[in-house]
Every structure is written in structure tokens, then in C-alpha cells.
C-alpha positions in Angstrom: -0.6 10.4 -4.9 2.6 9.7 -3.3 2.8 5.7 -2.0 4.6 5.9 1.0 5.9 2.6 3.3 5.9 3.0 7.0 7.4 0.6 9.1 5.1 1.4 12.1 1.4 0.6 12.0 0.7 3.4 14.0 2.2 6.1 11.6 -1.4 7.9 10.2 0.7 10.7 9.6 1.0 10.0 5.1 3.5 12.7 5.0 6.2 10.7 6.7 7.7 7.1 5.5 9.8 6.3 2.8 7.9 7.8 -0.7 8.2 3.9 -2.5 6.2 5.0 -5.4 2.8 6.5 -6.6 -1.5 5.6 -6.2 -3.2 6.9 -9.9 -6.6 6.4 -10.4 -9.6 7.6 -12.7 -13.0 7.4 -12.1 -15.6 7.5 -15.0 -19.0 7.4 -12.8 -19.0 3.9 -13.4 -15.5 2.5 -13.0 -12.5 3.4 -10.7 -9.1 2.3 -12.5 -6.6 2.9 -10.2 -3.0 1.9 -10.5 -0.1 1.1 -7.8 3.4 1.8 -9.3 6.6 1.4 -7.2 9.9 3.2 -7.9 13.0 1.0 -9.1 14.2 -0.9 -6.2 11.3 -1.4 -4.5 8.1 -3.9 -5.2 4.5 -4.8 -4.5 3.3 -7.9 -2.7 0.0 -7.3 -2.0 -2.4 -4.5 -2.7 -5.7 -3.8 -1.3 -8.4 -1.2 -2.6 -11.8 0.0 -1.2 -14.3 2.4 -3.2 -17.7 3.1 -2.5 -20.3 5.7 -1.8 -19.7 5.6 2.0 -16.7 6.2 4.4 -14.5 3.2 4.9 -16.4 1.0 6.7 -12.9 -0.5 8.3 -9.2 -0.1 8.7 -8.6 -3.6 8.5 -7.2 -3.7 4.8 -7.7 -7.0 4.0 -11.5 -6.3 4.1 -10.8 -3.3 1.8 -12.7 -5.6 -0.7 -10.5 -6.0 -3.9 -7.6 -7.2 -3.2 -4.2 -8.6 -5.8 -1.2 -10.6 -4.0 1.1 -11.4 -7.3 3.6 -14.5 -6.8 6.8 -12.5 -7.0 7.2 -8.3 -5.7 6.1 -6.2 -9.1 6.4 -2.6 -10.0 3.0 -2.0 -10.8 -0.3 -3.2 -9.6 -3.7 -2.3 -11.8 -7.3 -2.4 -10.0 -10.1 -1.8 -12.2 -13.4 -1.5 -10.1 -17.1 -1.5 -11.2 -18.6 1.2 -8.4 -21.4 4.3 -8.9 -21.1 6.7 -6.2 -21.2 10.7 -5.7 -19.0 11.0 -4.1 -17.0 8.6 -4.7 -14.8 7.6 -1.3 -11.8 5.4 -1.9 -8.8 3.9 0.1 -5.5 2.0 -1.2 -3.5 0.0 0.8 0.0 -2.3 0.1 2.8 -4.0 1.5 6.0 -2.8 -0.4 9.2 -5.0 -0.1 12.9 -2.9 -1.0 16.0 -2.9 -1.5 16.6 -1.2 2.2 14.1 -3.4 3.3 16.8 -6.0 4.8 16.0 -7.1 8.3 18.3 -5.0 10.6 20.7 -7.2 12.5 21.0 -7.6 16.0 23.9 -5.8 18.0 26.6 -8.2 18.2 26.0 -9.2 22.5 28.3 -7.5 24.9 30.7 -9.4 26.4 30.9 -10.0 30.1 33.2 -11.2 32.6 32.0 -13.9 35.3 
């Protein structure tokens, strides 16, 4: 599945943002193994993964449940997750850092005359 980083919280739509990278996973009835993996330029900071047998209980990602926050941005994040469930419901989540990520500058202030 395509990872894609939206700058606005509000963006549900996961066709639009910047496609940063890919979501794998497998599931083998007893253990999701799912894998975050960025393109070159960009990196992971944190990661957050729910999977269970009922519809995600919340949209707040940090209560997702399984979460990894490495030291330093990474390419490639790896969850491996001990869950039974048919079916089997699962969300991902993750703040990506990039090379376009540099904070945009504020227009140099129009001069006036007093």
C-alpha cells in the first residue's frame, strides 16, 4: 500500500499527499508482520499500528497500540504483532520527515512608509 505524508490533518482523502514510501504486511492467522519502508530521501520517526478483530476503536494514533519511535529518521520500520481475528482489521499510521520537508520561510515583510 502506498505511504503517503499529508501535511494537513484533515486530509482523509489517501489518494492525495506526497507517496513517501510503502505499508507491507502478512498475516498468518496468528501474527501480522507488517513493514513501513520510506523512499530515499525521506525517513520514519515514529510509526504506529492497530490490528484486531474489531473496527478501530480510535483515530487518535498514539492509542493504535504498538507503537516504534527510533532515535534518528530510518527507511524501514518492522511490526510484528501476535493477533487472531477473521477478519482481521488493521490501521498504520507515521510521521515521515524529507528532504522537502524544510520549514517554509516567511515572506520577507513589506516595507512601509510612515
Amino acid at each position: 500500500y502506498p505511504l503517503r505524508r499529508q501535511r494537513q490533518m484533515c486530509i482523509r482523502d489517501s489518494s492525495k499527499g506526497t507517496h513517501v514510501g510503502t505499508v507491507s504486511y502478512t498475516y498468518d492467522g496468528s501474527f501480522l508482520h507488517l513493514t513501513y519502508e520510506t523512499f530515499e530521501g525521506f525517513g520514519l520517526l515514529e510509526a504506529h499500528v492497530y490490528a484486531g478483530a474489531e473496527e478501530l476503536p480510535t483515530n487518535a494514533p498514539g492509542l493504535f497500540g504498538n507503537t516504534q519511535e527510533p532515535l534518528e529518521p530510518t527507511s524501514m520500520l518492522n511490526f510484528t504483532i501476535p493477533v487472531e481475528a477473521d477478519p482481521l482489521y488493521v490501521a498504520a499510521h507515521a510521521v515521515v520527515v524529507g528532504t522537502d520537508c524544510e520549514p517554509e520561510e516567511d515572506p520577507p515583510a513589506e516595507e512601509t512608509e510612515q
